[in-house]
Residue frames relative to the residue before (quaternion, step in Angstrom):
aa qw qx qy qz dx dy dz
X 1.0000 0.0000 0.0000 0.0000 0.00 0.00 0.00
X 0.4444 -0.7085 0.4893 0.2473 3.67 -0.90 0.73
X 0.6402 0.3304 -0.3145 0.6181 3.90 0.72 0.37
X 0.5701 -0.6333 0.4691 0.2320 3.60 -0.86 1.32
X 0.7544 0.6291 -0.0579 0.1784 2.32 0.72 -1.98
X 0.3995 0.8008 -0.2048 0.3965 3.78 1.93 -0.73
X 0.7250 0.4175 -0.1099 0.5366 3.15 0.74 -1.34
X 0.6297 0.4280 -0.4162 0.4971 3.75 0.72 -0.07
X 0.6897 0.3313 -0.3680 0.5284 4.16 0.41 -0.56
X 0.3318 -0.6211 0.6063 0.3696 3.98 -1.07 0.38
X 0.7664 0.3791 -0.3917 0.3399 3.12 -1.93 -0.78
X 0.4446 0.5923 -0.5878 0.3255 4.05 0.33 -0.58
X 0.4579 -0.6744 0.5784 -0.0291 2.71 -1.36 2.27
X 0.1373 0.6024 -0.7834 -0.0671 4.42 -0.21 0.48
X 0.0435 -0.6308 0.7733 -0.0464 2.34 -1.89 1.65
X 0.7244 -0.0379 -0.2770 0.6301 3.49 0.50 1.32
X 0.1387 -0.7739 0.6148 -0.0621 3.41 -2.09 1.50
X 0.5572 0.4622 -0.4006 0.5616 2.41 1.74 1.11
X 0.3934 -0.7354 0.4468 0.3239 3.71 -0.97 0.64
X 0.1926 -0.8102 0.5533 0.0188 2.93 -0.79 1.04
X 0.4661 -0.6869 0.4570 0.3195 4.36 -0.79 0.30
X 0.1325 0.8215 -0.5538 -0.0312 3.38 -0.48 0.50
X 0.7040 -0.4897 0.3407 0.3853 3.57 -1.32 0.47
X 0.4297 -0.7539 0.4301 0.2488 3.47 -0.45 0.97
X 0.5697 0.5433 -0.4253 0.4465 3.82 1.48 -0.81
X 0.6995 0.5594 -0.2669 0.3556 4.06 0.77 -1.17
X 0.3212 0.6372 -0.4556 0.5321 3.80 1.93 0.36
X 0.0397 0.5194 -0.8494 -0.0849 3.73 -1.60 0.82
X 0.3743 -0.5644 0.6948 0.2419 3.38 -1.50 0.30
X 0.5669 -0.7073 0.4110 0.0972 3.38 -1.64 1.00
X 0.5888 -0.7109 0.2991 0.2420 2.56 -0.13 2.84
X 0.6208 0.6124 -0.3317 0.3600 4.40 1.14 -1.36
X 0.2849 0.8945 -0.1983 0.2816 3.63 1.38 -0.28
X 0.2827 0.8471 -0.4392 -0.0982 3.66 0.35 0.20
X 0.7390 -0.1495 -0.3280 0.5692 3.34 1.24 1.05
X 0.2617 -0.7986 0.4613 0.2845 3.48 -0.44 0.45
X 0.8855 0.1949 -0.2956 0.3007 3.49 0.09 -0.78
X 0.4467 -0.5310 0.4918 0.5260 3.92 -1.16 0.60
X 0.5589 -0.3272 0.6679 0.3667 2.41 -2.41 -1.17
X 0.7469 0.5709 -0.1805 0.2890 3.68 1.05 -0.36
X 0.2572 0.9053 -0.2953 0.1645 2.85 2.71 0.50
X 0.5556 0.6773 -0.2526 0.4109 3.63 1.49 -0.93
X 0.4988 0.6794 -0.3241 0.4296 3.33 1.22 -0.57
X 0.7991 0.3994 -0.1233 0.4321 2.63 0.19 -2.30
X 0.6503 0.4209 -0.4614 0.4325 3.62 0.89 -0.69
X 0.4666 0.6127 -0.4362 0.4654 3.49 0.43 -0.67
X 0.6030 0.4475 -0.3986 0.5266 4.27 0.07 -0.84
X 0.7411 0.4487 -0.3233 0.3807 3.14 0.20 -1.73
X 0.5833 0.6027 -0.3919 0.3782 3.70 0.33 -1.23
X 0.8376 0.4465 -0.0865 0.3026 3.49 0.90 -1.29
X 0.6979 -0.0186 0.0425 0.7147 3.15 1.36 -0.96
X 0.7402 -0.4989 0.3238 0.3136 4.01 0.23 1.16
X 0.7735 -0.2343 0.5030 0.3064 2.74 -1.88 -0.03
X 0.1653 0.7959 -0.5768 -0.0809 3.90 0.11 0.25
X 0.7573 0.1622 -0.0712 0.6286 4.05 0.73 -0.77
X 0.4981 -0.6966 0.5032 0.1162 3.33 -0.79 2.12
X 0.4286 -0.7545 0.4768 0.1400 3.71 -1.03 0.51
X 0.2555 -0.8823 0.3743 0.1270 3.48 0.07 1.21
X 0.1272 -0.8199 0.5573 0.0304 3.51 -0.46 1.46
X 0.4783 -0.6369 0.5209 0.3070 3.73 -1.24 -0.15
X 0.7570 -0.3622 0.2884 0.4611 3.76 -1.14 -0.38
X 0.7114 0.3821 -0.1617 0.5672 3.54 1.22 -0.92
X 0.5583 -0.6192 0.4204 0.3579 3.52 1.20 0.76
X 0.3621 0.7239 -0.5234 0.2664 3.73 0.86 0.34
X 0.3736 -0.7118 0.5036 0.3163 3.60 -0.64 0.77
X 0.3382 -0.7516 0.5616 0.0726 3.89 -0.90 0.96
X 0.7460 -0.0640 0.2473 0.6150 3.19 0.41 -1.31
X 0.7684 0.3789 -0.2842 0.4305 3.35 -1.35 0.74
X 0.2240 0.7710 -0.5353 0.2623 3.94 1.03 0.65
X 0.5444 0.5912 -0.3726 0.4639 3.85 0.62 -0.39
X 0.7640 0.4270 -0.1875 0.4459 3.28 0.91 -1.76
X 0.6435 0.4819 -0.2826 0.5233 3.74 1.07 -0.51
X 0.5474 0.5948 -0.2019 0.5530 3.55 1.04 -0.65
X 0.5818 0.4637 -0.2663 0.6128 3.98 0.96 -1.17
X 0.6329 0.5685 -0.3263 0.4121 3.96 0.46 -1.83
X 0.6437 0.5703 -0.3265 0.3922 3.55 0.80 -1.39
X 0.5209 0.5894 -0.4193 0.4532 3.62 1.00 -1.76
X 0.7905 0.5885 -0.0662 0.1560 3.25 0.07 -1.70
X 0.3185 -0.7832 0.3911 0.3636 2.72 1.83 -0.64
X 0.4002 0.8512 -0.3293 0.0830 3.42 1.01 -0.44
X 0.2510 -0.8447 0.3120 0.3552 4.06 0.27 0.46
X 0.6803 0.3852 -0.1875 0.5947 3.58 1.58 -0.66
X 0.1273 0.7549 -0.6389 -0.0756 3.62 -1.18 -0.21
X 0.5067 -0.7117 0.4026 0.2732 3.68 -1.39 0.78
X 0.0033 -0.8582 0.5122 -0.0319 2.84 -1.16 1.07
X 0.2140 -0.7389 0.5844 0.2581 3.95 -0.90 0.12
X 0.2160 -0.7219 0.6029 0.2622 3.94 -0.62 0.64
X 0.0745 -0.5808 0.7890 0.1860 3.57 -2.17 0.00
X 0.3027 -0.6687 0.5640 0.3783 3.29 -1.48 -0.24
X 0.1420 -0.7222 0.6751 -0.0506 3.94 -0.77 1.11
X 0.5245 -0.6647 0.5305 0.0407 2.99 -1.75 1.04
X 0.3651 -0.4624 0.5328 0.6075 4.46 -0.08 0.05
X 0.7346 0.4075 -0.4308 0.3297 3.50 -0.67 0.10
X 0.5519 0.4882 -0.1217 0.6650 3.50 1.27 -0.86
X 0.8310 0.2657 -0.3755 0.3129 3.50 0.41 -0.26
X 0.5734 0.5027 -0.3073 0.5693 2.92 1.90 -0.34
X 0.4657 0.7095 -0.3984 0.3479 3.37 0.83 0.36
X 0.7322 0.4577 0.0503 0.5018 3.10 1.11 -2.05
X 0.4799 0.6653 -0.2933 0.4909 3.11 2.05 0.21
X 0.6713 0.3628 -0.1987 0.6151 2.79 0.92 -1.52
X 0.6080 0.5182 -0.4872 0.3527 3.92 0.30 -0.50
X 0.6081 0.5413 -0.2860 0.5054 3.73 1.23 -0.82
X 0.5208 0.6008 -0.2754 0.5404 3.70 0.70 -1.06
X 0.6818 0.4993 -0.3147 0.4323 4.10 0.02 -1.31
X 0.7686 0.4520 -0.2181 0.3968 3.46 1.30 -1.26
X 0.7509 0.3830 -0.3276 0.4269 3.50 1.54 0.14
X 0.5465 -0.7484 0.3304 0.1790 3.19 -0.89 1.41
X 0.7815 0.3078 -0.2133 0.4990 3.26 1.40 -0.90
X 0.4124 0.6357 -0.5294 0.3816 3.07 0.98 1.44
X 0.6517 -0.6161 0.4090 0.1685 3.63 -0.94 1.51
X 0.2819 -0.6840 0.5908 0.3221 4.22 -0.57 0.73
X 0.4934 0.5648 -0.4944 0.4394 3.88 1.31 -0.06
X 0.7413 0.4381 -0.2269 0.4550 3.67 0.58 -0.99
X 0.6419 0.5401 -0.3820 0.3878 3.32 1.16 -0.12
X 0.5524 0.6017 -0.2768 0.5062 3.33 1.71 -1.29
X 0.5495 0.5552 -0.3660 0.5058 3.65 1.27 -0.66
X 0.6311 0.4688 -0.4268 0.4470 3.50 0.35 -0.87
X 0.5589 0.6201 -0.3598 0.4168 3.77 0.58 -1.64
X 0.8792 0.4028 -0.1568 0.2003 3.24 0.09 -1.54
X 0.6697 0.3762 -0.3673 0.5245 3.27 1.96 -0.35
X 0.4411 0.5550 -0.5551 0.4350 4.07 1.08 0.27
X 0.7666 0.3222 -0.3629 0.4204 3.61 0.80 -0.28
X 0.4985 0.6723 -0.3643 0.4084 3.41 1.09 -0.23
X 0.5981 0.5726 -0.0629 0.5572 3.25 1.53 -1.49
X 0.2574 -0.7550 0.5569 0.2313 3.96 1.13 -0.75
X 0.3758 0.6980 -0.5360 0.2904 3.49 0.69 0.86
X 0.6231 0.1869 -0.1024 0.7525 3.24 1.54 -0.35
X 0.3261 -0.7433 0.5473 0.2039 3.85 -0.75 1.30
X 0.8096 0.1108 -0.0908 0.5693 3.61 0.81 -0.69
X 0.6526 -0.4790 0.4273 0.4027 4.00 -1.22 0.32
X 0.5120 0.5544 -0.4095 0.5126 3.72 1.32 -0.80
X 0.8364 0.3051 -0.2887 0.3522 3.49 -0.18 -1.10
X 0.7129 0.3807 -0.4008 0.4315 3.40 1.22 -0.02
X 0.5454 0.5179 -0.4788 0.4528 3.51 0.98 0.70
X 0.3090 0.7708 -0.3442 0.4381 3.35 1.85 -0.65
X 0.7659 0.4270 -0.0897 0.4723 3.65 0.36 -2.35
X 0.7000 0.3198 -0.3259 0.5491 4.13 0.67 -0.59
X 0.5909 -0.6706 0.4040 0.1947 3.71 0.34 -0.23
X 0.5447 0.5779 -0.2885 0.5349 3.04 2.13 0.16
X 0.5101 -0.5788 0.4410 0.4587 3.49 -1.49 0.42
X 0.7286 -0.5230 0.3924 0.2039 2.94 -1.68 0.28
X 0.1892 0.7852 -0.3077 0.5030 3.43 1.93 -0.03
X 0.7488 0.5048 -0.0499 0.4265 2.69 -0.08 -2.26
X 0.7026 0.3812 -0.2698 0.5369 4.12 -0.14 -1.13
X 0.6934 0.4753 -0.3974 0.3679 3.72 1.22 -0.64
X 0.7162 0.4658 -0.2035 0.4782 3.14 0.85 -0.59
X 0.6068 0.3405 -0.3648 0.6188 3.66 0.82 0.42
X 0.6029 0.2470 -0.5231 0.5494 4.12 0.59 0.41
X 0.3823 0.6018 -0.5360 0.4521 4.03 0.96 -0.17
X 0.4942 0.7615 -0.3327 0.2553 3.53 0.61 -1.09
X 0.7592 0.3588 0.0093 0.5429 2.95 0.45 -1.99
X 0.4712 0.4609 -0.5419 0.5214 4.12 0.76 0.30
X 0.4832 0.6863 -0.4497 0.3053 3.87 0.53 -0.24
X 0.5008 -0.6865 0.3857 0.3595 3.62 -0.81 1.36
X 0.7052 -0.5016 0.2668 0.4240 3.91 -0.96 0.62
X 0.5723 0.7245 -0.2454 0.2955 2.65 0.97 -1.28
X 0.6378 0.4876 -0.1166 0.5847 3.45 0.94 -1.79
X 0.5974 0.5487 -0.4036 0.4234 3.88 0.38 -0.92
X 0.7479 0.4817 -0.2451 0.3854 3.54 0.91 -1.72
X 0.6195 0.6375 -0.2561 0.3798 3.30 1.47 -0.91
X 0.5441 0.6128 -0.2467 0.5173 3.21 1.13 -1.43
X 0.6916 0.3495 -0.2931 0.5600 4.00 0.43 -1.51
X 0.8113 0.3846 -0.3041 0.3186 3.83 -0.70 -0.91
X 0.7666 0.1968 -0.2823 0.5422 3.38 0.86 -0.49
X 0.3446 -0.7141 0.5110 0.3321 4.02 0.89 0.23
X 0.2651 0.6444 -0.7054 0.1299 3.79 0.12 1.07
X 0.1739 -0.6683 0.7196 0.0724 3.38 -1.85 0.50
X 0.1246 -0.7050 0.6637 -0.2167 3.20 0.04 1.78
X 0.6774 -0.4704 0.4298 0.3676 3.76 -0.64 1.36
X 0.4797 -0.3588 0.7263 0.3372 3.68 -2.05 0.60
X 0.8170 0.4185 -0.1982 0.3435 3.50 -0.24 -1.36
X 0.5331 0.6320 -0.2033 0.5245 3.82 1.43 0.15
X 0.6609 0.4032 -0.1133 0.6228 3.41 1.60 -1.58
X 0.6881 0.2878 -0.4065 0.5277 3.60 0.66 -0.68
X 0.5290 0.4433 -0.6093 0.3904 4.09 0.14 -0.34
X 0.8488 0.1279 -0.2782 0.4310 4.17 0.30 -0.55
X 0.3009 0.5275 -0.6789 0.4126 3.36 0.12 1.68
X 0.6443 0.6177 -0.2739 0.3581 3.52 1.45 -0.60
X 0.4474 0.5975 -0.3336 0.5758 3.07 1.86 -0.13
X 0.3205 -0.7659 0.5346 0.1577 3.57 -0.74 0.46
X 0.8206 0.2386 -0.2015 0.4787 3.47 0.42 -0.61
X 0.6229 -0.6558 0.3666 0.2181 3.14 -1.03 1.99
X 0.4832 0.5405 -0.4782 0.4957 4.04 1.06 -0.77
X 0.7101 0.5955 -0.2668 0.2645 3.23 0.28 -1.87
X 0.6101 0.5828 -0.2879 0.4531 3.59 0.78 -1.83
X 0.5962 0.5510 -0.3280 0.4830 3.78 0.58 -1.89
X 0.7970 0.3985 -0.3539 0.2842 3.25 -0.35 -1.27
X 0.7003 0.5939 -0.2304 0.3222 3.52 0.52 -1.58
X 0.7028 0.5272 -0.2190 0.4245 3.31 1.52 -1.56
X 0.7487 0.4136 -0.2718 0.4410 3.23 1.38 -0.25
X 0.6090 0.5194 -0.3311 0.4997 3.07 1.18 0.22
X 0.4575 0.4464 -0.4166 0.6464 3.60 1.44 0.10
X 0.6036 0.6300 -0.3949 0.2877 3.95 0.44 -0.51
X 0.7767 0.3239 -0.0732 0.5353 2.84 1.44 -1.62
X 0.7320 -0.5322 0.1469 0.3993 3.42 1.33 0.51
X 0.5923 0.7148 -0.2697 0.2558 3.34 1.40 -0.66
X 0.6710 0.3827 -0.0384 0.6338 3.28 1.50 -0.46
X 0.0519 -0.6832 0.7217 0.0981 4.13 -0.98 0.56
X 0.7340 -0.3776 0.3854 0.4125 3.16 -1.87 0.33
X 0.6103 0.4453 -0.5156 0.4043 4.09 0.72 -0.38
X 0.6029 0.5061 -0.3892 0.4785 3.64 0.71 -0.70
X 0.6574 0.3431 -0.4307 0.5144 3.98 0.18 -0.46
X 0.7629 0.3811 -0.4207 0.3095 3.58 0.07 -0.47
X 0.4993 0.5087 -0.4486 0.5391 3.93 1.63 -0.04
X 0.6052 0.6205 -0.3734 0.3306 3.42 0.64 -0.54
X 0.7948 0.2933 -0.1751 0.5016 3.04 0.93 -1.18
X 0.3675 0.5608 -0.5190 0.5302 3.82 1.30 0.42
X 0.8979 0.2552 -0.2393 0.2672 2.99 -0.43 -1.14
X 0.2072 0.6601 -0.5067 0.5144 3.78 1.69 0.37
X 0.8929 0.2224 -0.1924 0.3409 3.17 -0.47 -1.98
X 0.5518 0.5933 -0.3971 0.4310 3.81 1.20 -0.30
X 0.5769 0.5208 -0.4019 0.4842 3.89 1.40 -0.31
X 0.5705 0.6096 -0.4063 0.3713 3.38 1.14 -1.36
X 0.9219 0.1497 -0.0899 0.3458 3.37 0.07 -1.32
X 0.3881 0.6664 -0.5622 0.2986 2.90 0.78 1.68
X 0.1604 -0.7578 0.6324 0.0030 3.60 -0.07 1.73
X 0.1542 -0.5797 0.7988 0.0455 3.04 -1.50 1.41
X 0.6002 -0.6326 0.4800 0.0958 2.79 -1.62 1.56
X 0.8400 0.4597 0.0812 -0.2766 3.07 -0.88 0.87
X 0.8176 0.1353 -0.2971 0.4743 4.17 -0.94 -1.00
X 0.1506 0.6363 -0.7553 -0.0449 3.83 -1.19 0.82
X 0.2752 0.7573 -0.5914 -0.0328 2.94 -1.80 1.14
X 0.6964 -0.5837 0.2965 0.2938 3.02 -1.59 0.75
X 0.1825 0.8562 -0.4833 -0.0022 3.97 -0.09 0.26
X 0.7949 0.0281 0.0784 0.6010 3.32 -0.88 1.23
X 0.4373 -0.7175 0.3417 0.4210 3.89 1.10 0.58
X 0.4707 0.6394 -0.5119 0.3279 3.40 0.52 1.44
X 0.5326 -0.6823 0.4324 0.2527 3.31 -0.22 1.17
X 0.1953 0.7645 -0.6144 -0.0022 4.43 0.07 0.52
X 0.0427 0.7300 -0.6723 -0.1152 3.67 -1.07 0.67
X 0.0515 -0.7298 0.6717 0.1168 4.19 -1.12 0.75
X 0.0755 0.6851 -0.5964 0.4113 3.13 -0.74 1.69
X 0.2057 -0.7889 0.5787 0.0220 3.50 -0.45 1.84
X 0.1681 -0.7894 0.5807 0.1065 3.53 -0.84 1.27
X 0.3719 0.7563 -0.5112 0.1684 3.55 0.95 0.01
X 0.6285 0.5707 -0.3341 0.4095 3.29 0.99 0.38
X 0.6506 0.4164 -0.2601 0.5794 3.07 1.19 -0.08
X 0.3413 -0.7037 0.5077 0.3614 3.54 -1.21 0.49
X 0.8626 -0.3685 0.1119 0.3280 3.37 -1.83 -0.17
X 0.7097 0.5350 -0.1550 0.4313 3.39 1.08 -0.93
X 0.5180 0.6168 -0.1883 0.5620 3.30 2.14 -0.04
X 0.6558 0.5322 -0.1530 0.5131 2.97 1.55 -0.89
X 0.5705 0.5902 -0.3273 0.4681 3.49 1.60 -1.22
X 0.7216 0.5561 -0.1501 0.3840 2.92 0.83 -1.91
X 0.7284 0.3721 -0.3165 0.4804 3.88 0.74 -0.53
X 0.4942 0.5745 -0.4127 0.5054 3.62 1.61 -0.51
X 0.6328 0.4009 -0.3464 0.5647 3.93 0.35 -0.62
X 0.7941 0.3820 -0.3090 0.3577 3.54 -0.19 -0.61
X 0.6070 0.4919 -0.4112 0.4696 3.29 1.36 -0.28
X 0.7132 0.4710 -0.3639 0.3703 3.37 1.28 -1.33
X 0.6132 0.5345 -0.3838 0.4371 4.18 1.29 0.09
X 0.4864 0.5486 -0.5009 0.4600 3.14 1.18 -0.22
X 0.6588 0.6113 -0.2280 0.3747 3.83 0.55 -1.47
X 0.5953 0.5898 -0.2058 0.5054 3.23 1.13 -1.10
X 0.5812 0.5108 -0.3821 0.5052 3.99 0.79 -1.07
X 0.8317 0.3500 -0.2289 0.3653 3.79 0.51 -0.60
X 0.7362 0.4732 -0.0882 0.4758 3.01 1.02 -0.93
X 0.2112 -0.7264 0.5182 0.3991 3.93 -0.64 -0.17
X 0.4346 -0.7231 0.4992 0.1976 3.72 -1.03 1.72
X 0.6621 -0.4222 0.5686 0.2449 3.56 -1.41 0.00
């Protein structure tokens, strides 16, 4: 079969094994896609230009491209009006399968764009739960977590990641989601970008955040001369935290006491 990628989903219906021309305008590309065309399309047209059409493009019943988007994408360059192809028949589940099975095979595709892909098969309900769509790619379920983690990433990063194609580790992006504050995340990720920082430094970073958070000083209420004294630094908390614990302290006081 001329698409690797077949032989990994079962039940796939080939309903022709022979290549066969078809009108290049009656192609939809495959909707499961999270980007489709390179930057390296001139190339491939260029081959074609020179020595043909060597590996037909595999399409579905609804003329949905499957496998072979470069090569249809190159045809376009080319102006071309027809282009070989071999059909199967594939279910929305199957096609978003054979997407992602196509997708695995490109390198200069982003684990951000992939988590994108992930996130609209579930969005879509082609997969009901992340389990069953890690189930369908053969990966642990870990793994699908940490590539919809992806997309929790401040915009900022997202835009970076797309415009300048960096591939900064899965395991890199989730160590600064562990950072909590969005200033914080920005900063660090760019400093690991430009070098100043490795994945051991983001992962002290975000220790020693969460190791400040949950340091609770204790504390001192007493009673003096029947005056109620509590010493207790709130600079850690912000203002509306402060309102909110001031009111809850002054109802607590109230239960015992009679209030104004």
């Amino acid at each position: 079969m001329t698409f690797a990628g077949l032989e990994s989903v079962p039940n796939i219906e080939i309903t022709s094994t022979e290549a066969t021309q078809i009108d290049i305008s009656l192609l939809k590309t495959n909707p499961y896609q999270p980007r489709l065309q390179d930057t390296d399309i001139e190339t491939l047209a260029q081959s074609i230009l020179d020595h043909g059409q060597l590996q037909p493009i595999v399409i579905n019943q609804d003329n949905i491209i499957i496998g072979g988007h470069r090569r249809y994408f190159a045809h376009l360059h080319l102006n071309k009006q027809t282009i070989k192809c071999t059909k199967v028949h594939t279910s929305s589940t199957e096609l978003y399968t054979l997407a992602l099975v196509e997708n695995e095979e490109r390198e200069n595709l982003t684990d951000l764009e992939r988590g994108l892909s992930y996130k609209k098969a579930l969005d879509n309900q082609i997969f009901k739960t992340s389990k069953d769509l890690a189930a369908a790619l053969n990966k642990s379920a870990s793994h699908v977590t940490k590539m919809l983690n992806l997309l929790k990433l401040p915009t900022t990063i997202q835009n970076d990641i797309r415009e300048n194609n960096r591939k900064p580790s899965v395991d890199t992006l989730n160590c600064l989601m562990s950072i909590e504050d969005e200033e914080k995340i920005n900063q660090t990720y760019f400093k690991y970008i430009k070098g100043e920082l490795n994945r051991t430094d983001i992962k002290n970073i975000a220790k020693n955040q969460k190791d400040e958070k949950n340091k609770v000083e204790k504390a001192i209420v007493k009673i003096v001369h029947n005056k109620l004294k509590v010493d207790y630094d709130l600079k850690g908390l912000d203002k509306d935290i402060q309102a909110e614990l001031e009111k809850e302290v002054q109802e607590l006081i109230c239960r015992y006491v009679k209030c104004k």
